[in-house]
N, C-alpha and C positions, 0 to 999 in steps of 0.2 A: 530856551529857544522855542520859539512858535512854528510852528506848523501851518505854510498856508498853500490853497489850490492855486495855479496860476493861473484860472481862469479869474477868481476870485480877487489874485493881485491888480491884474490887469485895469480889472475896474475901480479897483481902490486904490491903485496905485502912490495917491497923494497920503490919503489916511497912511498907508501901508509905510513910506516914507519916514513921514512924522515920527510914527514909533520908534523905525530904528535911528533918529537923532535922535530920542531922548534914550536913546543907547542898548533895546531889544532888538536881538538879533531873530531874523528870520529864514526858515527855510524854505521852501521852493519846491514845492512835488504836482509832477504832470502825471494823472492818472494812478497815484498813490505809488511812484516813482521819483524820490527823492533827485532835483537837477539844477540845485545853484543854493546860493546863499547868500542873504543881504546881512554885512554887516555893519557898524558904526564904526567909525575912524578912530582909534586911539590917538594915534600920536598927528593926526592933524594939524593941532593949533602949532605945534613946533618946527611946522615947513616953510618957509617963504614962500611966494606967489608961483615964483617959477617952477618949483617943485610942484604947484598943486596944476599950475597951469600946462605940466608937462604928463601928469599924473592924467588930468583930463580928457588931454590929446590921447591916452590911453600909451604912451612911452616909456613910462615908468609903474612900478606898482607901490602903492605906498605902505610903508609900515605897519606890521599888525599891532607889534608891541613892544615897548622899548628891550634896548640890546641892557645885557647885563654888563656891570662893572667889570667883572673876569675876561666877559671878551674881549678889552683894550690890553688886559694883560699877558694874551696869547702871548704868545713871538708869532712876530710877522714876517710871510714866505719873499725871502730874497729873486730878487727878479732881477735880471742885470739891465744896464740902461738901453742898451741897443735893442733887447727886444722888447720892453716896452714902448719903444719908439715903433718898430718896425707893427706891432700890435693896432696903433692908432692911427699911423698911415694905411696900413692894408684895410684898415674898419673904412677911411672916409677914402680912398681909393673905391668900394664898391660900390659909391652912392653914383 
């Protein structure tokens, strides 16, 4: 991981870019106080549009790294149907 001033980024911002699509990651210190990080997208190519177009709007966050195989073989937590109904009505009720 590189180490960069944000004043530094600022103006290099394009350069600075470039790097992490070809997949270096960057850090981010204001005053030799570490405050973000740029990284490259793993699982990007594996989203649709609307996932990267919702990911954009800043709505979603998109994946750092693929989920493992084990995770599909949890058991999955039982939710009864009425309140996952009542869950998605009350979400677009507040809009």
């Amino acid at each position: 991981m590189r180490t960069v001033n944000i004043a530094d980024l600022k103006n290099n911002l394009s350069a600075y870019l470039e790097r992490v699509r070809r997949g270096e990651e960057l850090l981010g210190k204001d005053r030799d106080r570490p405050i973000g990080c740029l990284v490259p997208l793993a699982a990007g190519e594996d989203l649709d549009s609307e996932e990267m177009e919702s990911a954009g709007a800043g709505l979603i966050r998109l994946p750092t790294k693929s989920l493992l195989d084990s995770f599909w073989k949890m058991p999955a937590p039982h939710v009864f149907f009425e309140d996952a109904v009542a869950a998605v009505t009350s979400e677009r009720d507040e809009d």
